[in-house]
C-alpha positions as CSV (number, residue, x, y, z in Angstrom):
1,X,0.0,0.0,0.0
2,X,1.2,3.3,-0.9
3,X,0.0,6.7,-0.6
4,X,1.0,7.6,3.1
5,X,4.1,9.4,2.9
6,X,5.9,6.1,2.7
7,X,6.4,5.6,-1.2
8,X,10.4,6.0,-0.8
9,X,10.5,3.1,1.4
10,X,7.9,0.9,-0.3
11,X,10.6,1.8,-3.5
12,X,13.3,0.8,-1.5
13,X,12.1,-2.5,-0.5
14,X,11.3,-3.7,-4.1
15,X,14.4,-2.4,-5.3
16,X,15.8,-4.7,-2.5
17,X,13.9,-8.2,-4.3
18,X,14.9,-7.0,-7.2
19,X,12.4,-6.4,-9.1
20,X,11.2,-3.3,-11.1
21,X,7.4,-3.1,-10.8
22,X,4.8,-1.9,-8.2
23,X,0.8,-1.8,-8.3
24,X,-1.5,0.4,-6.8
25,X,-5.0,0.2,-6.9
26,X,-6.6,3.6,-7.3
27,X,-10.2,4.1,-6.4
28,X,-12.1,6.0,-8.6
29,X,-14.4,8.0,-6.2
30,X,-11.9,9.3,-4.3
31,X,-9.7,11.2,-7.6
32,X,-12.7,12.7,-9.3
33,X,-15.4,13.5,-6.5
34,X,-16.9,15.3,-9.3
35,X,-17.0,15.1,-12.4
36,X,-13.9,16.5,-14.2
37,X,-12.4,17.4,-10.7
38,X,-9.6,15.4,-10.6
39,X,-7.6,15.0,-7.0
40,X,-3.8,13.5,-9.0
41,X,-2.0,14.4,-5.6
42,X,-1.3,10.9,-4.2
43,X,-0.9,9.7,-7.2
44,X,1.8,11.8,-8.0
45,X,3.6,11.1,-4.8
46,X,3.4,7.3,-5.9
47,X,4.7,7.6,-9.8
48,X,7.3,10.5,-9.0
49,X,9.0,8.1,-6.3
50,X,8.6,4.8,-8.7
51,X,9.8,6.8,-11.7
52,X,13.0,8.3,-9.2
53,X,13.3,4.3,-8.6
54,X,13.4,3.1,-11.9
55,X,10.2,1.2,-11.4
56,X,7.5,0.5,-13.9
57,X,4.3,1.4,-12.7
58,X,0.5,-0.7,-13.0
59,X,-2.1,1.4,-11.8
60,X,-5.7,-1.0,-11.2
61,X,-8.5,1.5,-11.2
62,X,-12.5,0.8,-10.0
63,X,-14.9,1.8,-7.9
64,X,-17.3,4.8,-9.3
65,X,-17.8,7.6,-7.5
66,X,-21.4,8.3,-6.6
67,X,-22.4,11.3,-9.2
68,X,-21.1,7.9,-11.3
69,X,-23.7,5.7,-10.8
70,X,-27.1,4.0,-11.8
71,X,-29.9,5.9,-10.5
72,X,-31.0,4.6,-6.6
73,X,-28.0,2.2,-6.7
74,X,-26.7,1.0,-3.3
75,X,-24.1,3.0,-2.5
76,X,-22.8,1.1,0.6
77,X,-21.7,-1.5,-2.3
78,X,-19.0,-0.4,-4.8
79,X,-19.8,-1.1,-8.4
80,X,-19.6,0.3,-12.1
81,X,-20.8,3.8,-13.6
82,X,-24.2,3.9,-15.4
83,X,-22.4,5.6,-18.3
84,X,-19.1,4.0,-19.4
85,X,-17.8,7.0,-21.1
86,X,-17.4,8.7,-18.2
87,X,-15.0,6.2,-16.9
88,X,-13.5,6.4,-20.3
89,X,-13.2,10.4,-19.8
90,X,-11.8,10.0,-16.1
91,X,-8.9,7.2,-17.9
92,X,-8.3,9.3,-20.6
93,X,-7.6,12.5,-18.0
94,X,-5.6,9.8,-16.1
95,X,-3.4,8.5,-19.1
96,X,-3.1,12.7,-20.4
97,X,-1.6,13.4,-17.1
98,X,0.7,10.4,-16.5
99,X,1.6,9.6,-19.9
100,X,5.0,8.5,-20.2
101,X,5.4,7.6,-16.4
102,X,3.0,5.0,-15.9
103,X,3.2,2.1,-18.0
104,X,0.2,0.1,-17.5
105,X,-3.7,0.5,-16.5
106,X,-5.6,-2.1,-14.9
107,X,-9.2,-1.8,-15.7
108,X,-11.7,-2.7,-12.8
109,X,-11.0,-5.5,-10.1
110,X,-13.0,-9.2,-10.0
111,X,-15.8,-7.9,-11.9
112,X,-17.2,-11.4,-11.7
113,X,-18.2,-10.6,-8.1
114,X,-21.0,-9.2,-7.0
115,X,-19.8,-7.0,-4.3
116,X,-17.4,-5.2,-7.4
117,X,-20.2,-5.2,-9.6
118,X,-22.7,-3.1,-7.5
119,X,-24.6,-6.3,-6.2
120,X,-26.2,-6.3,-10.0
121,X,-26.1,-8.6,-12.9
122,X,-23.2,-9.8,-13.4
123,X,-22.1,-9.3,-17.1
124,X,-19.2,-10.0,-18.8
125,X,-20.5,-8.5,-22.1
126,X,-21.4,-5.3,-19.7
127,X,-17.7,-5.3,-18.6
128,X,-16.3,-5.3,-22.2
129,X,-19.0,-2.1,-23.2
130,X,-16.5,-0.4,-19.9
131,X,-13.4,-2.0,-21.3
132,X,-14.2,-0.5,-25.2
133,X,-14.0,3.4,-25.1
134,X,-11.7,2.9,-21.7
135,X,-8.8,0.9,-23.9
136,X,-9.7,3.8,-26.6
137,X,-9.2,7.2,-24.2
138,X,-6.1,5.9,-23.0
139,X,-4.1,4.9,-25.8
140,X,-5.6,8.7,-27.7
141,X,-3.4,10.1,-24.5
142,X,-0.6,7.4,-24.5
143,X,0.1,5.0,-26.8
144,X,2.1,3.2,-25.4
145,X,1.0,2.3,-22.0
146,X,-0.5,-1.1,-21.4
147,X,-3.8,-1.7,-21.0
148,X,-5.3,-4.8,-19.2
149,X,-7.9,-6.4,-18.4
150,X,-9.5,-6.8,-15.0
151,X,-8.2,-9.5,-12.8
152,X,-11.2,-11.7,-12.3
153,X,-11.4,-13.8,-9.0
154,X,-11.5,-17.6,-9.0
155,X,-14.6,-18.0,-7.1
156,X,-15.9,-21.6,-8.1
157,X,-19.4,-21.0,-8.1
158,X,-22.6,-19.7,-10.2
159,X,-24.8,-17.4,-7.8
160,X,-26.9,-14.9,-9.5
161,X,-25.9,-11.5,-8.6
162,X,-23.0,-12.9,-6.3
163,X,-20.2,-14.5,-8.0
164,X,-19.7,-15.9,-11.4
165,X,-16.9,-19.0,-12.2
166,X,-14.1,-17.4,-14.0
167,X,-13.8,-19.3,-16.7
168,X,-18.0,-19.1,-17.7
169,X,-17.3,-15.1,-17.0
170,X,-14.1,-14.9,-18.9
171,X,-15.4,-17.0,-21.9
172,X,-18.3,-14.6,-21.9
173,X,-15.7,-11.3,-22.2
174,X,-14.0,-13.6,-25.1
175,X,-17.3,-14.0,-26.7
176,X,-18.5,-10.1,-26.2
177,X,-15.2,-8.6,-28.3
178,X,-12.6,-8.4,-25.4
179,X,-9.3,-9.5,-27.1
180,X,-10.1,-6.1,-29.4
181,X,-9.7,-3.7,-26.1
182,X,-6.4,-5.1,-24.1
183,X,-3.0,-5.8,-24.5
184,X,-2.9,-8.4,-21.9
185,X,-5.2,-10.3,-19.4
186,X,-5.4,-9.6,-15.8
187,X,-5.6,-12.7,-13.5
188,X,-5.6,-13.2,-9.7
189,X,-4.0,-17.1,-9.6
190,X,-5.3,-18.0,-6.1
191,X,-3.3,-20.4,-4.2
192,X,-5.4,-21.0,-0.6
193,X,-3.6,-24.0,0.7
194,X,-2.3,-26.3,-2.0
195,X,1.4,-25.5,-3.8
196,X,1.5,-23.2,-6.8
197,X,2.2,-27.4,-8.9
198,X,-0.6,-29.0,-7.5
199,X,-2.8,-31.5,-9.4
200,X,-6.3,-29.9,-8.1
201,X,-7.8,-33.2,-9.2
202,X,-6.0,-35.2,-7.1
203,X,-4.6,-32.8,-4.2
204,X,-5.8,-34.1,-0.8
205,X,-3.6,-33.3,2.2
206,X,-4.1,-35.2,5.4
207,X,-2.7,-32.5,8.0
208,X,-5.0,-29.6,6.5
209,X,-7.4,-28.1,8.5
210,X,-9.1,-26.3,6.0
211,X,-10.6,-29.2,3.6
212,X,-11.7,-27.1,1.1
213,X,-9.1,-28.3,-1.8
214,X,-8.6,-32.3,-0.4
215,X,-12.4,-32.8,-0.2
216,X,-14.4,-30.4,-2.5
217,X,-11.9,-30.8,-6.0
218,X,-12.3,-27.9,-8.2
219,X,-9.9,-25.3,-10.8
220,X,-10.3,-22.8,-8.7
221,X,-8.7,-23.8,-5.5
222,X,-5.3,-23.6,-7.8
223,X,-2.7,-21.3,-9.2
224,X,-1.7,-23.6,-12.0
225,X,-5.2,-24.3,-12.8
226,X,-6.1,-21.0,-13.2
227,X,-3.0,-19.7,-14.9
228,X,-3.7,-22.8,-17.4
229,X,-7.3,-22.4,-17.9
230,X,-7.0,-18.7,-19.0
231,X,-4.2,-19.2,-21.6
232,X,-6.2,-22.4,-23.2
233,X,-9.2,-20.0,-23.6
234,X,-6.9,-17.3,-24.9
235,X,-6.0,-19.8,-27.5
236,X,-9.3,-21.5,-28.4
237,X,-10.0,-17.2,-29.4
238,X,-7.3,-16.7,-31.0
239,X,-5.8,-14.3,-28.8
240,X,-2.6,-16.2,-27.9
241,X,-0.5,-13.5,-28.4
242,X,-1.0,-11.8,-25.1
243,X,0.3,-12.3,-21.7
244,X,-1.4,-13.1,-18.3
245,X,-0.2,-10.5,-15.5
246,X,-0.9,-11.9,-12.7
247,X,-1.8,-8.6,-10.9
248,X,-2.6,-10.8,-7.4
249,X,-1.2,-13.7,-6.2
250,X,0.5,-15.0,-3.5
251,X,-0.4,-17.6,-0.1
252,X,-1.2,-16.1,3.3
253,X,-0.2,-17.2,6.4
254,X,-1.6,-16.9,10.1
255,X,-2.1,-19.3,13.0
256,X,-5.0,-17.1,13.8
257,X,-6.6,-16.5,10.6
258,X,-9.6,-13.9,10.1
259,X,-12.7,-15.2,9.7
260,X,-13.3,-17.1,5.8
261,X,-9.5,-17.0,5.5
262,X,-9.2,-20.4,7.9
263,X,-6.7,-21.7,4.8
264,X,-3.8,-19.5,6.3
265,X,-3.8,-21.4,9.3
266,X,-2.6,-24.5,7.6
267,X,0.2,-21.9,5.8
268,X,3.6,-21.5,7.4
269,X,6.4,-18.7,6.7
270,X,9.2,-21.6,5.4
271,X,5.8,-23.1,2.4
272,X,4.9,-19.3,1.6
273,X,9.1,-18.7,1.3
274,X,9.0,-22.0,-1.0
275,X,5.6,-21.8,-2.7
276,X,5.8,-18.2,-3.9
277,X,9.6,-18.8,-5.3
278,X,8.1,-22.3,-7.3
279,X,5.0,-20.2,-8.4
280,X,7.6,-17.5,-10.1
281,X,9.6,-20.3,-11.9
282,X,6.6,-21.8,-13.0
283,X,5.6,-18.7,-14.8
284,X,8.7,-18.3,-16.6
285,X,9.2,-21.6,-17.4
286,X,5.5,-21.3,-19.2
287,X,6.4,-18.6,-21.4
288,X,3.2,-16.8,-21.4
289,X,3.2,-14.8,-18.4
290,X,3.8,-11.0,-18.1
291,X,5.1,-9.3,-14.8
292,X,3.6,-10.9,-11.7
293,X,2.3,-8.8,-8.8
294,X,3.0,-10.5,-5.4
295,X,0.3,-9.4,-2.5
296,X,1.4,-7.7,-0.9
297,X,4.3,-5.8,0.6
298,X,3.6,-3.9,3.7
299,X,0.1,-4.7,4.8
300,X,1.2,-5.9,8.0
301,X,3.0,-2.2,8.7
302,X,0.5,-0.1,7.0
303,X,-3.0,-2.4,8.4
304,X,-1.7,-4.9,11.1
305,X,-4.0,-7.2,12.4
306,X,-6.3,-6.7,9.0
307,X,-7.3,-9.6,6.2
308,X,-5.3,-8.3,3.8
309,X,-1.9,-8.0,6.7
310,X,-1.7,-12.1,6.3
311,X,-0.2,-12.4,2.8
312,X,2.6,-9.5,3.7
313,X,6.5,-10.4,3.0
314,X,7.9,-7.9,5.7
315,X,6.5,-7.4,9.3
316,X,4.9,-5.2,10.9
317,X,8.7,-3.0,11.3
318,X,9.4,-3.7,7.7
319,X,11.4,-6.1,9.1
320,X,11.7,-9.1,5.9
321,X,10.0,-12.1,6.2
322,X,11.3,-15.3,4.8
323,X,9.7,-15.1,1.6
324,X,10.8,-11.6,0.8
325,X,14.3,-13.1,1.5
326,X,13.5,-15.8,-0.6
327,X,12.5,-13.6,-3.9
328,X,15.5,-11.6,-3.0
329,X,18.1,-14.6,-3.4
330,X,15.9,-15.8,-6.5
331,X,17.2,-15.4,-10.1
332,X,14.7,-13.2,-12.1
């Protein structure tokens, strides 16, 4: 997380691993609380000290702000804009100002869930109509910054208005034009308990506490899987020419895990160390994969004690864990 007067040392550390890209998640409502009032501030802060850094910059944007949104929508959920071109406007203002210093856009965040989606229908051919004059208002401003697609969330179900399987929903952006407006397909490889190789067909671990992936076999309880199943649908439409980035990945660990998260109790520092390391590998070894966004950095300093604090890689100091150690001895 950056944003807090703390971008120098969230540069620092990356520089540390290695590696030469940071993500950001920007929320919409909170840069243009009106329309064409655009608050670039802390995002400045962010590119100037990546750009200072020599660090590329991904930039996932989502969540409309409420002059944004579908007459009497619920406002307590985040969701999309009633109007895509003003999200187009708002991207192109984005790219105009950044251009040249931020080299990719992420458009909207596991749009096949609900809770992103504004509790509504969820609609992959409705996320493309976003996606269309979005990809076009950014590359009118800056050619040549990436633009990609929203990470969608392997959720392993079919609920009306709740979740959607990935594959059904990213089929469904295949089928509604999407390999016309990207240059390359977000994705947010899960790994719960099982390692990043894992057959999910087969997996069953006797020790686990959390049975999900032993008991209830299914894609989405696995990196591999997922990482696999997207590229073979990229290829079956034609659109093998594009990368995966992986814009959220990565196993959490706590022997006290917040509630729904009871898989990171079964995680230990030495397996996320190992796992994460093995995952990276894997992705080179493949061939299709783009850069790869570990979460996350500095949860545990920035939100202790929060869901999002159990998949860290330093402590709650900034203090390294093992598996930032790990990615720091690993060859890129």
């Amino acid at each position: 997380m950056l944003g807090m007067g703390n971008a120098g040392m969230v540069m620092g550390l990356i520089q540390g691993m290695g590696f030469n890209w940071v993500k950001q998640q920007i929320e919409w409502k909170l840069i243009e609380p009106s329309k064409g009032n655009y608050q670039w501030g802390q995002i400045d802060e962010i590119v100037n000290a990546a750009n200072a850094a020599g660090i590329n910059v991904l930039l996932s944007v989502c969540k409309a702000p409420a002059w944004a949104r579908p007459a009497g929508a619920n406002l307590s959920v985040n969701g999309p804009p009633a109007n895509p071109q003003d999200f187009a406007d708002f991207m192109g203002a984005m790219a105009a100002h950044f251009a040249g210093r931020v080299q990719a856009y992420e458009i909207w965040n596991e749009q096949n869930l609900g809770y992103e989606w504004g509790n509504q229908a969820i609609d992959p051919a409705a996320y493309v109509a976003l996606l269309k004059p979005t990809y076009g208002a950014i590359k009118a401003h800056d050619p040549n910054a990436k633009v990609i697609a929203g990470a969608l969330t392997p959720t392993g179900a079919n609920i009306p208005n709740v979740a959607m399987d990935d594959f059904t929903y990213l089929e469904g952006e295949y089928q509604a034009g999407l390999a016309n407006y990207c240059d390359g397909l977000g994705a947010h490889p899960s790994g719960f308990n099982m390692p990043p190789d894992a057959d999910w067909s087969t997996w069953s671990d006797p020790t686990a506490k959390f049975r999900g992936p032993s008991d209830n076999h299914h894609h989405s309880w696995s990196f591999k899987a997922t990482m696999e199943g997207y590229r073979n649908i990229m290829v079956t439409y034609g659109d093998s020419g594009k990368r995966i980035w992986p814009t959220e990945f990565g196993w959490a660990v706590n022997p006290n895990p917040n509630p729904g998260y009871e898989y990171a109790a079964d995680n230990t520092l030495d397996k996320q160390a190992q796992w994460t390391v093995q995952a990276y590998q894997m992705a080179k070894a493949w061939g299709f994969v783009g850069p790869m966004f570990l979460w996350n950095l500095n949860f545990k300093m920035v939100a202790p004690g929060s869901e999002q604090a159990q998949w860290g890689i330093v402590d709650q100091n900034g203090a390294p864990l093992p598996v930032y150690n790990a990615l720091a001895a690993m060859p890129k």
